[in-house]
C-alpha positions as CSV (number, residue, x, y, z in Angstrom):
1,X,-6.8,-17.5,26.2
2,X,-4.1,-16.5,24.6
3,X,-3.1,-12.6,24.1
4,X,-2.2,-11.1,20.4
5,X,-0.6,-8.0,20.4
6,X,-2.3,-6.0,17.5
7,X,-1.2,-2.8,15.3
8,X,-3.7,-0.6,13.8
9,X,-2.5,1.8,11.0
10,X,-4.7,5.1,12.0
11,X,-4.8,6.0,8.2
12,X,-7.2,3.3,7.5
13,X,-7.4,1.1,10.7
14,X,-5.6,-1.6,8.9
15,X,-4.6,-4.4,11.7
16,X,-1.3,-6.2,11.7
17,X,0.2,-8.7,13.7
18,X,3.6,-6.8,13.8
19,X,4.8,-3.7,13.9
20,X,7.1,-3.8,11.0
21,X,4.0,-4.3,8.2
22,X,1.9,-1.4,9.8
23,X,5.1,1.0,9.8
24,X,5.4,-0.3,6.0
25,X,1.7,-0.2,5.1
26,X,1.7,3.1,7.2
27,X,4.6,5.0,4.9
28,X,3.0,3.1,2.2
29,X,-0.7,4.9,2.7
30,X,1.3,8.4,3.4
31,X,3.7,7.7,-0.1
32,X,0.2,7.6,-1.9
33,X,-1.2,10.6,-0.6
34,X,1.6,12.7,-1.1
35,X,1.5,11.5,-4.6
36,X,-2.3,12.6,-4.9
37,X,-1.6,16.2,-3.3
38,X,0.2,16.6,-6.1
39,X,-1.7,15.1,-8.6
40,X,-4.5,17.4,-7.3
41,X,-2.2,20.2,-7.1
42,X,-1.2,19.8,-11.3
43,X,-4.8,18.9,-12.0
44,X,-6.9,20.8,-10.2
45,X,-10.1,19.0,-11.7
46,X,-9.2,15.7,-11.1
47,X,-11.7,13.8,-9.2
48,X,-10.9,13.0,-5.6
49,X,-11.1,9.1,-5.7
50,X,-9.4,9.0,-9.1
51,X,-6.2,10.9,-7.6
52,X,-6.1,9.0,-4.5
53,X,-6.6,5.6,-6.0
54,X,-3.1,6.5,-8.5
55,X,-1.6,7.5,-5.7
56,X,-1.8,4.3,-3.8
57,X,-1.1,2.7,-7.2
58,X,2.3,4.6,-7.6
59,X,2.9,4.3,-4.2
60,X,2.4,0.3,-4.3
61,X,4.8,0.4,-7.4
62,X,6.9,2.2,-6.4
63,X,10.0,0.2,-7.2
64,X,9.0,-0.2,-10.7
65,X,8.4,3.3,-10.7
66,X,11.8,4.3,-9.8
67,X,13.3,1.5,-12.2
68,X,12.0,3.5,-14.7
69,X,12.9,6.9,-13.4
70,X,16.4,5.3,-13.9
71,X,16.2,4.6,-17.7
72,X,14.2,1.2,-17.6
73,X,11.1,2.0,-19.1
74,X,10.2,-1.8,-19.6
75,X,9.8,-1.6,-15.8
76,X,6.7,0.0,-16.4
77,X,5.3,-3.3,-19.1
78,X,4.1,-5.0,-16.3
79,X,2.1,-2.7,-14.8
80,X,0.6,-2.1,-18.1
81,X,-0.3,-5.6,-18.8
82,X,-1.8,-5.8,-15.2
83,X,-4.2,-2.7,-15.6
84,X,-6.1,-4.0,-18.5
């Protein structure tokens, strides 16, 4: 039998076969929860799930994001189109 060796993000017990995905899924997760905190922190009312679930969505986007940030708003067409 052969051995795998296994890492498991602790935010969400995500498995990966090496350690360079669960270090990126890892700063990934925390990137999206930073960007709820403050979503929750302008919003006070905004529901839970709804904040987190942006958060990972900004966070997974985050290079058209920042394209954007940079004067490229068509960047953000994409994402658009992909939502609906």
């Amino acid at each position: 039998m052969a051995v795998i060796p296994m890492w498991k993000c602790d935010r969400d017990n995500s498995m990966f076969e090496n350690k360079k995905d669960a270090d990126a899924h890892d700063k990934e997760l925390e990137l999206g929860s930073a960007f709820s905190q403050l979503l929750e922190q302008i919003i006070p009312d905004v529901d839970e799930k709804k904040s987190e679930e942006f958060g990972l969505f900004l966070a997974r986007h985050k290079n058209q994001i920042v394209q954007a940030c940079k004067g490229k708003p068509d960047a953000l067409e994409a994402l658009l189109t992909e939502q609906h």
